[in-house]
C-alpha positions in Angstrom: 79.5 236.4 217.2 81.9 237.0 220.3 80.8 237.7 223.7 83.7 240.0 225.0 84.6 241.4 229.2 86.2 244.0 228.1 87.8 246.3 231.2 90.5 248.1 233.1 91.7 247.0 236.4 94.2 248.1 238.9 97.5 246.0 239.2 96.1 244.1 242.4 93.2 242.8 240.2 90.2 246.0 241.2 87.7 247.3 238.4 86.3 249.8 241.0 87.7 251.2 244.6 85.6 250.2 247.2 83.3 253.6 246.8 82.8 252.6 242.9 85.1 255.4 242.0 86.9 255.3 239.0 88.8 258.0 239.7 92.1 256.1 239.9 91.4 255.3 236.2 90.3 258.5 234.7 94.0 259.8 235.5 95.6 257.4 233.7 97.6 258.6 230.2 96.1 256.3 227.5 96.5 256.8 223.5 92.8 256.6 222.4 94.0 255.5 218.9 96.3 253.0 220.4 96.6 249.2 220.5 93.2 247.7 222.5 92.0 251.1 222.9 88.1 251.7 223.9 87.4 253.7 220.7 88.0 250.9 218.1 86.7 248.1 220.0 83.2 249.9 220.4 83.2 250.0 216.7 82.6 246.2 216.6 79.9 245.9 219.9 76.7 245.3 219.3 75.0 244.8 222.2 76.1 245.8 225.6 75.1 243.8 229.5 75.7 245.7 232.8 75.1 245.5 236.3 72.4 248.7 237.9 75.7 250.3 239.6 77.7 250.6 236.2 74.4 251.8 234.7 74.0 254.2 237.4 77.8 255.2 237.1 77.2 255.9 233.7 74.1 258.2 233.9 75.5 260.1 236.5 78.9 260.6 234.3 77.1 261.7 231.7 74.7 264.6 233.3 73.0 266.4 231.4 74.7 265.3 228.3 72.8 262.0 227.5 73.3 258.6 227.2 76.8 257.8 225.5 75.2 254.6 223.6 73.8 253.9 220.0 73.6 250.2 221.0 71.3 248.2 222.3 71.7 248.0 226.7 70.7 245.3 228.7 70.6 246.4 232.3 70.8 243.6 234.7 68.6 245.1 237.8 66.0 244.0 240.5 65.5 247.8 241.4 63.4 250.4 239.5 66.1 252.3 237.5 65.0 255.7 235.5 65.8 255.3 231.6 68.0 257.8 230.1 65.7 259.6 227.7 66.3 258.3 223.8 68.2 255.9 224.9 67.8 252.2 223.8 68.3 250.8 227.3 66.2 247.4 228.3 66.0 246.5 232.4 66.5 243.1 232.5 66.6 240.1 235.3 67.4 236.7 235.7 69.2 234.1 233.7 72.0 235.4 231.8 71.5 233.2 229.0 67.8 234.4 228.1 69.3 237.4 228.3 72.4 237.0 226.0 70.0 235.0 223.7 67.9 238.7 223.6 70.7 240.5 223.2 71.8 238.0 220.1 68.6 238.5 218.7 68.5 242.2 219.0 71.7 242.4 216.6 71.8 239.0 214.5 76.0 238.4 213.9 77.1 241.6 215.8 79.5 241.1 219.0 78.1 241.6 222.8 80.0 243.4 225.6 80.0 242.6 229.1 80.9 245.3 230.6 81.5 247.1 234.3 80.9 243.9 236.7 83.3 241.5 237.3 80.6 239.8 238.8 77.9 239.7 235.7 81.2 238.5 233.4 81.2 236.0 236.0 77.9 234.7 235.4 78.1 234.6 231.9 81.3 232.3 231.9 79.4 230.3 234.5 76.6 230.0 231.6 79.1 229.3 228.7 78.5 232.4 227.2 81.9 234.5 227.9 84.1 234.1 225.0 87.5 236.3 225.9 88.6 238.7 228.1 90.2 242.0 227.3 91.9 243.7 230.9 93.8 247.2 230.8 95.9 247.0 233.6 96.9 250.7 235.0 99.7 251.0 236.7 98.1 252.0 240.1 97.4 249.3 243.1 93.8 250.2 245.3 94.1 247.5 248.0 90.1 246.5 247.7 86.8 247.4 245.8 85.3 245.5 243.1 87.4 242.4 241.7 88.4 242.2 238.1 86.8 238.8 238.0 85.7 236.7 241.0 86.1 233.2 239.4 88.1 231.1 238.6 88.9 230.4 234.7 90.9 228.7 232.3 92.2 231.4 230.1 94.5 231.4 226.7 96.6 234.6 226.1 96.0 236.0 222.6 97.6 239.2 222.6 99.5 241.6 224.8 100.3 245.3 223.8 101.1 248.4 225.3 99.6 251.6 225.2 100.9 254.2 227.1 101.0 253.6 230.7 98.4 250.5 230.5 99.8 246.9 229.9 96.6 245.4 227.7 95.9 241.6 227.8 93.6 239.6 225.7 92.3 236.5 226.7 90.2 233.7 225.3 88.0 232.2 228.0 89.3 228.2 228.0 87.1 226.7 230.1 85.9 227.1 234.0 87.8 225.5 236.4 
């Protein structure tokens, strides 16, 4: 079992401008059967963490068409979030490792995702839980907003590949520093 950040970021290191837009992202020419592409790496998640505002982002993305998820989703929130209806989703607070030791329970040998909030990865490498690092990098500089990752870490490069416009990195989380 793997606990994985997987994310895009702008070239100056932003997940999100400073509005939470992704806008800047959704423009980008990506090959969704291509190397490090979301499609496949879904296939192996089973569990996924995120912040309220990703959540949020999510739902309102989605409209009327539902919640995008099959998997298990563990909302890290202190505010009173509505539930997208059939959805498997499970407002959560405090410690990320009771959490991550939910989520590992929920689905015994299967992969977690961290994903939108550079801040919750954050606090699960803080906890010892973040295992590696997967960053899109579009090619497409924002200036400020939300930071890819706002820590400091000791990381090991374990593949690189391109897919279309996006340079794709892989990392395996070393240690903190």
């Amino acid at each position: 079992m793997t606990t994985h950040y997987y994310t895009a970021s702008s070239l100056d290191g932003f997940i999100a401008s400073p509005e939470n837009s992704l806008d800047w992202l959704l423009k980008q020419d990506i090959d969704l059967e291509g190397p490090m592409a979301y499609p496949a790496f879904i296939q192996s998640m089973g569990a996924l963490a995120m912040g309220a505002t990703t959540y949020e982002a999510i739902q309102a993305e989605e409209g009327d068409d539902g919640w995008p998820y099959t998997r298990p989703a563990f909302v890290f929130t202190h505010r009173q979030l509505n539930a997208s209806p059939g959805a498997d989703v499970r407002f959560v607070q405090g410690d990320v490792r009771t959490v991550h030791a939910e989520m590992t329970a929920a689905v015994p040998g299967k992969d977690l995702w961290v994903m939108g909030g550079g801040e919750l990865a954050g606090q699960f490498a803080d906890a010892g839980l973040l295992d590696e690092i997967w960053v899109q990098f579009a090619p497409v500089t924002l200036g400020a907003g939300a930071p890819l990752f706002p820590r400091e870490l000791d990381l090991e490069l374990v593949d690189i590949a391109r897919n279309r416009a996006f340079l794709c990195g892989r990392y395996q989380v070393k240690d903190a520093l």
